[in-house]
N, C-alpha and C positions, 0 to 999 in steps of 0.2 A: 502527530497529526492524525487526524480522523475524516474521511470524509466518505462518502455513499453518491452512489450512482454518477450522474451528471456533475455530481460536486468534484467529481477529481479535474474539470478541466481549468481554473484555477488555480488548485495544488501543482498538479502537473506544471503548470508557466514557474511557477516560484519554485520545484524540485529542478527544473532544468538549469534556473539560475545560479540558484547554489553548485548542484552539481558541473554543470559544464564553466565553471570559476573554483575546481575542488581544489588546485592546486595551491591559492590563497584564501579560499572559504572551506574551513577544517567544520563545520557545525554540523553536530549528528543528527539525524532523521528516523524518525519510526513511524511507519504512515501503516495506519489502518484502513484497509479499502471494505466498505461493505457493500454488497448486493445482492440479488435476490436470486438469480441465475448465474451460470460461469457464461452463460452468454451474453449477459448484461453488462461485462468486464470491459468497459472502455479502456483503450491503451496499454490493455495489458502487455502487448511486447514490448512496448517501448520502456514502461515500468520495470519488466523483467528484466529489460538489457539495463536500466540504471542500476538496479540491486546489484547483477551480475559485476557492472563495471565499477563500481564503488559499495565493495561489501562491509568494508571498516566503515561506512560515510552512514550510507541505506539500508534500515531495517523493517523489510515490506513482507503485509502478513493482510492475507483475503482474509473475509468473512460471506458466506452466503447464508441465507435464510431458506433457502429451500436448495440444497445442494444433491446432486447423485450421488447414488453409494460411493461411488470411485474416489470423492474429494477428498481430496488428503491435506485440506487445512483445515480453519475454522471455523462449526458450525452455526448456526443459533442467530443471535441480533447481540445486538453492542449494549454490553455491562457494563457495571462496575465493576467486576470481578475480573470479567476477560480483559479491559484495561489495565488493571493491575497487573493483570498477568503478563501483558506483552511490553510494559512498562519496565 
């Protein structure tokens, strides 16, 4: 899955579905979140608590476009390449 800014709050209803039914919905997840700020990160904890509580299920990977030295994921705007890669 791919989505940006205000687009996660959709993803988000459909991640909760699946995940909170993980016990008989086994389907893997790789959600790319992009934004432009890490303050721009809607839901991040809630996101972070589902990666955390279903790591075999959820494979959740930020992107910022203008990110602080600090950020220690993914730089830049959404490729083809970088999809490939988290693919």
């Amino acid at each position: 899955m791919l989505c940006a800014g205000s687009g996660i709050t959709p993803i988000f209803q459909f991640l909760r579905a699946i995940l909170d039914n993980s016990a008989l919905d086994k389907t893997p997840i790789t959600l790319l979140f992009a934004n432009r700020y890490e303050e721009d990160i809607l839901l991040r904890s809630e996101l972070d608590a589902f990666a955390r509580d279903h790591p075999g299920q959820l494979t959740l990977h930020y992107l910022l476009s203008r990110p602080l030295e600090t950020w220690k994921h993914f730089r830049g705007h959404v490729t083809k390449p970088l999809i490939k890669e988290i693919l």
